[in-house]
C-alpha positions as CSV (number, residue, x, y, z in Angstrom):
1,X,-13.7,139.7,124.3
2,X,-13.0,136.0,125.9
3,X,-15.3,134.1,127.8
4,X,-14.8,134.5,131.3
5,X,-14.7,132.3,134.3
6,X,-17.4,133.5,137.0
7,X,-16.0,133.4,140.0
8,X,-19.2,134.7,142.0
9,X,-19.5,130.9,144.3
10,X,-23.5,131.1,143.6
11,X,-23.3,131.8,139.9
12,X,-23.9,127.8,139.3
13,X,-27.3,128.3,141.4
14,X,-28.4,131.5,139.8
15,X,-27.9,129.8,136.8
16,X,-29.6,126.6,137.2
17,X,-32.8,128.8,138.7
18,X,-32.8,130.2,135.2
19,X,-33.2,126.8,133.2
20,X,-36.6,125.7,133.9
21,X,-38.0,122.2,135.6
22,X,-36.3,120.4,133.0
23,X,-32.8,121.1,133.8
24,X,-33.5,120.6,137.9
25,X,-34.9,117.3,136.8
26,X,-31.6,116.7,134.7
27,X,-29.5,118.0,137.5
28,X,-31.1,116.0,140.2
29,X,-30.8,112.9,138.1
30,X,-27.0,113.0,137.1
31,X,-25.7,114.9,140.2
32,X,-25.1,111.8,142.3
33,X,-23.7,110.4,139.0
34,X,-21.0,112.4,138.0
35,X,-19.3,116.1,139.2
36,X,-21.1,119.1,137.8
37,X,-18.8,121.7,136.9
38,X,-19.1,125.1,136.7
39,X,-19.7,126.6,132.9
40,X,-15.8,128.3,132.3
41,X,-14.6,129.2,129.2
42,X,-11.7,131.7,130.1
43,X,-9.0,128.8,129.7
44,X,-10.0,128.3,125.9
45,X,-9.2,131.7,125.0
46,X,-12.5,131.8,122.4
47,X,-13.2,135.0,120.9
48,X,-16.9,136.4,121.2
49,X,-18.2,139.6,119.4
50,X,-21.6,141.6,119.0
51,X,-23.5,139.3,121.6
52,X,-26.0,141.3,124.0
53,X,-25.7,140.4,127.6
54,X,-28.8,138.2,127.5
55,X,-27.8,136.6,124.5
56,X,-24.8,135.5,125.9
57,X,-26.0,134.3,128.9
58,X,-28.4,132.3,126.8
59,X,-25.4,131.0,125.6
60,X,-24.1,130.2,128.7
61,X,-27.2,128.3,129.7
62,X,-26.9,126.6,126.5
63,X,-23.4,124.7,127.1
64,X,-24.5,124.3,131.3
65,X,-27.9,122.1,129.9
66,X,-25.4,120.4,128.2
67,X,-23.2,119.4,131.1
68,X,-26.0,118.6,132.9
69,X,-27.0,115.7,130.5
70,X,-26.5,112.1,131.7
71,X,-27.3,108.4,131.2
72,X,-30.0,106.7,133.6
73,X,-32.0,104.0,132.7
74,X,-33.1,103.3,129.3
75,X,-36.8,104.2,128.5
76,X,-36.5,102.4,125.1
77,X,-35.7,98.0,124.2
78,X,-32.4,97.1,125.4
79,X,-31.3,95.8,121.7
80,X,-33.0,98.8,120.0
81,X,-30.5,100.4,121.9
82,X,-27.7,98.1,121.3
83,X,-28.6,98.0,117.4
84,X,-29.2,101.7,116.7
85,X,-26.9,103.4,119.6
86,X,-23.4,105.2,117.7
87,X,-22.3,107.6,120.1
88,X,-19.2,106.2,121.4
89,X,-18.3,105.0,118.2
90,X,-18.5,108.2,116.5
91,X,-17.8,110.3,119.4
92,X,-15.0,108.2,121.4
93,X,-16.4,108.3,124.4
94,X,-19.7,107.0,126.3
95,X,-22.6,109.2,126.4
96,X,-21.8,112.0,129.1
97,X,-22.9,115.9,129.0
98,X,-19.5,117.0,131.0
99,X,-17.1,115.6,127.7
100,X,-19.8,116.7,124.9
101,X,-19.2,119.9,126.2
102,X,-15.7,119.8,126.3
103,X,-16.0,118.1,122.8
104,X,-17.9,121.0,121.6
105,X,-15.8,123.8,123.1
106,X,-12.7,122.7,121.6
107,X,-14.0,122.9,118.3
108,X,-14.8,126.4,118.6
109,X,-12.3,129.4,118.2
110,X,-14.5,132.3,117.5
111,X,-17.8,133.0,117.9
112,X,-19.5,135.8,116.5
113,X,-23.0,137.6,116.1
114,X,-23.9,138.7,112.9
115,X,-25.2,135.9,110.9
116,X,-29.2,136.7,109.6
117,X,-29.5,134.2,107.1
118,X,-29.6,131.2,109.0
119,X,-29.7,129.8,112.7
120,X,-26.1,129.8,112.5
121,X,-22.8,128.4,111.0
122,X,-19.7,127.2,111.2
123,X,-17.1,128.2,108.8
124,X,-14.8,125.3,109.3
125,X,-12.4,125.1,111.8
126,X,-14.2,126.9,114.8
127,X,-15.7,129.9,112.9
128,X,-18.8,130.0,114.5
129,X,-21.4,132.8,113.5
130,X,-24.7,133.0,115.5
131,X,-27.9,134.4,114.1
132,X,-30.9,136.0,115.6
133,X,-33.3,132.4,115.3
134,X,-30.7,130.9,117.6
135,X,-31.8,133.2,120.3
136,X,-35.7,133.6,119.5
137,X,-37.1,130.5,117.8
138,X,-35.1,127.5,118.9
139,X,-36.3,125.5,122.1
140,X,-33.7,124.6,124.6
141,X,-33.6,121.0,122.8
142,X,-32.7,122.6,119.0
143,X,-30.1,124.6,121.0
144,X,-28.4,121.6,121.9
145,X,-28.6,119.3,118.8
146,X,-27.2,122.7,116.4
147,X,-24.3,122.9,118.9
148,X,-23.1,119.5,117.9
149,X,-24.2,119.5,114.6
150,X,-21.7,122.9,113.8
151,X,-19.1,121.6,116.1
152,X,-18.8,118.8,114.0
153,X,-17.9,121.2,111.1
154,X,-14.6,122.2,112.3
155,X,-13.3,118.7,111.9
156,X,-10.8,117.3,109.2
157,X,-12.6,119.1,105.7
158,X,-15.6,120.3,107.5
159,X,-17.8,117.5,106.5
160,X,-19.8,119.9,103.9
161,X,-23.4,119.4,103.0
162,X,-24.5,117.9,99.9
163,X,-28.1,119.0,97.7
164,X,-30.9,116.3,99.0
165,X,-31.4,114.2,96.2
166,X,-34.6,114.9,93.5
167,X,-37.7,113.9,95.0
168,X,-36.5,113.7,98.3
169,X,-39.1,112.3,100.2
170,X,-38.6,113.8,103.7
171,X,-39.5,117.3,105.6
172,X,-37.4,119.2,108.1
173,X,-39.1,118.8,111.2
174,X,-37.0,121.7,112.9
175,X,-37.8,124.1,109.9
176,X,-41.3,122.9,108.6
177,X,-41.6,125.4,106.2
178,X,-38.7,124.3,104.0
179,X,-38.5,122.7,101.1
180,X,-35.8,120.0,101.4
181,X,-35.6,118.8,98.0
182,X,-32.2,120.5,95.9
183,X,-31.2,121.9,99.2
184,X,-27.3,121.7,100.8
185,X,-29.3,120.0,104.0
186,X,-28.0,116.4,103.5
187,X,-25.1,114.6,104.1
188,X,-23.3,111.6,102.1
189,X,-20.5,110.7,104.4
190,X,-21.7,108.4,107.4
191,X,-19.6,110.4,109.9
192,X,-20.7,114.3,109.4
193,X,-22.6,116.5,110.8
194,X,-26.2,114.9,110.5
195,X,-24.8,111.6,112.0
196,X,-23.4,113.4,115.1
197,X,-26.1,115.3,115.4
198,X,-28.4,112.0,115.4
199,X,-26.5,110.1,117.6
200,X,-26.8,113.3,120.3
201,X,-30.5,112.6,119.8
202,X,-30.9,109.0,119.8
203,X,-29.0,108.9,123.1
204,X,-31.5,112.1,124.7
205,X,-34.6,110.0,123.0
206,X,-33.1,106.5,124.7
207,X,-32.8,107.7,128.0
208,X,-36.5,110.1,127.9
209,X,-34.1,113.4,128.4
210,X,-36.3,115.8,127.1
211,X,-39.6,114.6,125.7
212,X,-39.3,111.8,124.1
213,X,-41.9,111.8,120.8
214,X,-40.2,115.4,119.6
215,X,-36.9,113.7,120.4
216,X,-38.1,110.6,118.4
217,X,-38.9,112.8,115.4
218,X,-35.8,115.1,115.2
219,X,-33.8,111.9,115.4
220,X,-35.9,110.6,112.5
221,X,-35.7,113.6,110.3
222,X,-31.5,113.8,111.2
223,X,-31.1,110.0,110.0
224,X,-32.9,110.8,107.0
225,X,-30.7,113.5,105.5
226,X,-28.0,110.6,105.5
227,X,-27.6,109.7,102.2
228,X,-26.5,106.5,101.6
């Protein structure tokens, strides 16, 4: 099965009724900014298997919250921003939801159901395998950050995680109930997937997408697991 185009005309407006005050207060904020395009996959060719039909249209809410993401004015110190902002540099382009999503989609070639042991996971090179937490215990923002985080994955050698270091002083604050220390959950190259996935945040926690203090933390505990 491919992911299909939708070529009902008010599938964008059923979908948008589905995604909460947040997303109308995205949309309303970027629409004047930049086109809004309709969530099509069909011209990717990417392989689905063993989703439900609300699971995948969870998933196709997913990737629309992500176009609808856009730069306003900055709710955070101009040279805070200037000093700690890396999203153009490590994704090539200015902060902008309708190329992350493009960004994302290109990186993905399969995507599967399946996967119990974990949120999800990318086998390298576009293997994705989605897990039942992805659709019952992630918020709309963890949704977000994990696409970026895997997509980063199917680049060059798939940027694998390395075991946080003995006494490693920080907690997930995604997954409170783990144990970080000894675990493949950090990163020591300054360009993986924990540095993409920051630099995602830092630009939703800049701009107050989202609420800001959970967006603070998750950007906090994703800089941590850099290992310098």
């Amino acid at each position: 099965m491919l992911f299909k185009r939708n070529n009902n005309k008010n599938a964008l407006k059923t979908m948008l009724t589905t995604l909460g005050p947040l997303s109308f207060l995205l949309f309303s904020s970027c629409i004047n900014k930049a086109p809004i395009r309709e969530v099509t996959f069909d011209q990717h060719h990417i392989e689905t298997a063993g989703f439900s039909e609300a699971q995948f249209q969870l998933i196709e809410k997913t990737f629309l919250q992500l176009k609808l993401l856009a730069p306003h004015d900055l709710q955070i110190n101009k040279q805070t921003y200037k000093r700690l902002s890396r999203f153009e540099s490590l994704f090539g382009f200015p902060f902008d939801g309708n190329r992350l999503s493009d960004w994302v989609i290109r990186r993905i070639k399969t995507l599967s159901y399946g996967n119990t042991w974990t949120v999800a996971v990318n086998q390298n090179q576009g293997i994705f395998m989605i897990g039942d937490q992805f659709f019952t215990q992630l918020t709309d923002l963890e949704r977000l950050y994990l696409l970026i985080h895997e997509a980063r994955h199917s680049d060059q050698n798939g940027f694998k995680h390395i075991k946080c270091p003995k006494g490693f002083l920080f907690v997930s604050a995604g997954q409170p109930e783990m144990d970080l220390e000894y675990t493949m959950a950090c990163d020591s190259a300054k360009d993986g997937a924990y540095a993409f996935q920051a630099a995602f945040l830092f630009e939703l926690f800049a701009y107050g997408l989202f609420d800001q203090r959970e967006v603070g933390l998750l950007y906090n505990s994703s800089v941590s697991r850099i290992i310098q």
